[in-house]
C-alpha positions as CSV (number, residue, x, y, z in Angstrom):
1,X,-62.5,-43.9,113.4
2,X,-61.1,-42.3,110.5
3,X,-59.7,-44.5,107.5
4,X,-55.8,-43.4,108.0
5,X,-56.6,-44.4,111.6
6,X,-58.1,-47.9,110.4
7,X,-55.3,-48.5,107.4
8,X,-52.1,-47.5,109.2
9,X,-53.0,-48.2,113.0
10,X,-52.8,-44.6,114.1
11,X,-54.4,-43.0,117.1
12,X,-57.8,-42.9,116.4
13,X,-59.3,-39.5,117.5
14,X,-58.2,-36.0,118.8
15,X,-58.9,-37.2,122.6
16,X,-56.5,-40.2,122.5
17,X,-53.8,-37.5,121.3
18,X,-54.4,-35.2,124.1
19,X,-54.2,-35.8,127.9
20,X,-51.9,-34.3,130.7
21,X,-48.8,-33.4,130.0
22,X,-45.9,-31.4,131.8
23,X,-46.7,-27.4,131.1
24,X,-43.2,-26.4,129.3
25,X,-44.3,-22.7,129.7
26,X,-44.1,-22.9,133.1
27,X,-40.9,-22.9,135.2
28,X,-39.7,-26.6,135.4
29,X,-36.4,-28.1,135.9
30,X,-34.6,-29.7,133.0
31,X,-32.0,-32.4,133.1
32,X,-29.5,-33.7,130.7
33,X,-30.1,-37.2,129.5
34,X,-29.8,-39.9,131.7
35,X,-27.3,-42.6,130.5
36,X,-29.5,-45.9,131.6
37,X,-32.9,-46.8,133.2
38,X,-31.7,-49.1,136.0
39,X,-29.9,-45.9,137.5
40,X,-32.7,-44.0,136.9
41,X,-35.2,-46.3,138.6
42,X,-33.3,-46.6,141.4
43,X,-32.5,-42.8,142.1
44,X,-36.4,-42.1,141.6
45,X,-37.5,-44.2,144.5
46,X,-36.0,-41.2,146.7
47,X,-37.4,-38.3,145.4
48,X,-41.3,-39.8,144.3
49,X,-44.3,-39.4,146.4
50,X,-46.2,-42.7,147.1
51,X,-49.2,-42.2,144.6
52,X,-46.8,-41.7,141.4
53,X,-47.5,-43.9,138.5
54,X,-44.3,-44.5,136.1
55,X,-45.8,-44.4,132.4
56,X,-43.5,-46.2,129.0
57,X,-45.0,-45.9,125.8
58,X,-44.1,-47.0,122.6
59,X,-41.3,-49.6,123.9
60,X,-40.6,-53.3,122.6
61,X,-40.0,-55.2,125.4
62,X,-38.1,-58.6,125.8
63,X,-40.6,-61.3,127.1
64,X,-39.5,-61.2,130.5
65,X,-40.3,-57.4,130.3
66,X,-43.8,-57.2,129.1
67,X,-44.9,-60.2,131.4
68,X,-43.5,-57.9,134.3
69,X,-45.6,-54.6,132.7
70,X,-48.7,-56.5,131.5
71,X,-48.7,-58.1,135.6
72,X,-47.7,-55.0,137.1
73,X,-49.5,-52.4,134.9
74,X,-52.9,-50.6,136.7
75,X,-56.2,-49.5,134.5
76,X,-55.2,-46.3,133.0
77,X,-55.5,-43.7,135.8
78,X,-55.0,-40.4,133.9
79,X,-54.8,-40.4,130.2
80,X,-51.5,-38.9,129.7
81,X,-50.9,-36.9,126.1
82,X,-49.8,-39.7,123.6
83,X,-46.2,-38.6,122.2
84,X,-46.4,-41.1,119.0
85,X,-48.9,-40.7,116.6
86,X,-48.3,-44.1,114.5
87,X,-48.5,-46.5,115.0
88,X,-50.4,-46.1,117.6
89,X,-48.5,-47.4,120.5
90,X,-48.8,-49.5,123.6
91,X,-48.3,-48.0,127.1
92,X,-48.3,-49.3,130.6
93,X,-49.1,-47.5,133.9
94,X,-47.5,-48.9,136.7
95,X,-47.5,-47.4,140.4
96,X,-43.6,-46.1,141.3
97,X,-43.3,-48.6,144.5
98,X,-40.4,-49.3,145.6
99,X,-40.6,-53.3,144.9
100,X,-41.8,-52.2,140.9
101,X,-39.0,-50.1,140.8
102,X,-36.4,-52.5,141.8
103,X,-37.9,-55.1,139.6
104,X,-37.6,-52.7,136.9
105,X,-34.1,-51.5,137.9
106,X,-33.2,-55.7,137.4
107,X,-35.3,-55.9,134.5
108,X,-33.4,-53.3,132.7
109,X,-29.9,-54.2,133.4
110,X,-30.2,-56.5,130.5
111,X,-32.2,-54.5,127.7
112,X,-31.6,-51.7,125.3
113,X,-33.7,-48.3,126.8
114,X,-35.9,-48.6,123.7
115,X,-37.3,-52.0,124.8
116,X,-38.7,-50.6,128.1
117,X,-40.0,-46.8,126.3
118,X,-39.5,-44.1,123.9
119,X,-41.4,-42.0,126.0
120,X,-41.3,-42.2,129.8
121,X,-42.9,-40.2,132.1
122,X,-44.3,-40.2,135.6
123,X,-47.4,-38.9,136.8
124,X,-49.3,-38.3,140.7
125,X,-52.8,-36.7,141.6
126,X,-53.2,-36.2,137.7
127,X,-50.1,-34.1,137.0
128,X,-46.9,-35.1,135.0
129,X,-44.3,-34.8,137.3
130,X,-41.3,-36.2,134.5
131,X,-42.0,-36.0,131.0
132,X,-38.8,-37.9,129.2
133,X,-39.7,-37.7,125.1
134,X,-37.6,-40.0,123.0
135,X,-35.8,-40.9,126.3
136,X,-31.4,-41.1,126.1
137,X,-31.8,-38.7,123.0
138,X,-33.1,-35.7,124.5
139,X,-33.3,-34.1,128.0
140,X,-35.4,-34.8,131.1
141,X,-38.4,-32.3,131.9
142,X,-39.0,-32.5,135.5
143,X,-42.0,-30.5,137.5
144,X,-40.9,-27.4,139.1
145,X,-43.2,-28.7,142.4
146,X,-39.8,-30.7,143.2
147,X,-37.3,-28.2,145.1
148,X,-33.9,-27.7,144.3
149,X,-32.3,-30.0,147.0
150,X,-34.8,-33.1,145.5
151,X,-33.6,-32.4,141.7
152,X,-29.9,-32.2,142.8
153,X,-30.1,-35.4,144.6
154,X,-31.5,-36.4,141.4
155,X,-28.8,-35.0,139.2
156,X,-26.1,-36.6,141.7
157,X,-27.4,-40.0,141.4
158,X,-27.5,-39.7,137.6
159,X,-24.6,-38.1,136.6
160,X,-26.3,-35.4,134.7
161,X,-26.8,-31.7,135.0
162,X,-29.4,-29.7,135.6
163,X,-30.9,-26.3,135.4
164,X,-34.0,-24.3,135.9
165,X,-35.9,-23.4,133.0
166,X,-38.4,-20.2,133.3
């Protein structure tokens, strides 16, 4: 552990900094910033496959909230790519059923995005299928393994456009 690591509470070492993460060279889809969470957890429940994990780092959840992540949360099942550096920040990986993502649909009627994640992202058989950095600010990267008919469902349910990126 290096002393900037041990002083400041930063990530400690190269591997926690690195992990999956969605390959933006590749063709993906790319959608405009959704407006809320609870809409987005309830359009997801449609268009995931039953294995996917939802990952939020770096939020500051209410009480309510981080009882509902800290039960609900599984042993880290992939190391995802850590998108903040310091301090280093908490995240929870919890698997994208559809009674988690109802909870967390209720859950977030009543909190700020920020409290749930800065980053969100959602992950299956070790790839990133969403990757959402500094989520309601910029735009929603979304695996190109989803076909067009899936992402505009998507899109629909959110209010957002979308467009493939090669």
């Amino acid at each position: 552990m290096g002393l900037f690591s041990r002083l400041f509470g930063a990530a400690e070492s190269k591997k926690e900094l690195e992990g999956i993460r969605l390959d933006t060279g590749a063709q993906h889809w790319e959608l405009s910033s959704p407006e809320d969470f609870p809409t987005l957890f309830k359009a997801l429940g449609s268009i995931l496959p039953s294995n996917a994990y939802l990952y939020f780092e770096d939020g500051t959840p209410s009480k309510e909230l981080r009882e509902f992540l800290d039960q609900a949360a599984v042993p880290e099942p992939v190391h995802l790519a850590l998108g903040t550096i310091w301090p280093k920040p908490r995240y929870f990986h919890v698997p994208a059923t559809p009674k988690n993502l109802e909870r967390l649909a209720d859950l977030s009627e009543h909190c700020a995005g920020p409290e749930l994640a800065i980053h969100f992202h959602v992950h299956a058989d070790k790839q990133v299928l969403i990757e959402w950095h500094d989520a309601f600010s910029g735009p929603m990267l979304v695996s190109s393994a989803f076909s067009e008919e899936k992402i505009r469902k998507l899109a629909e349910a959110l209010s957002t456009d979308f467009k493939m990126v090669r």
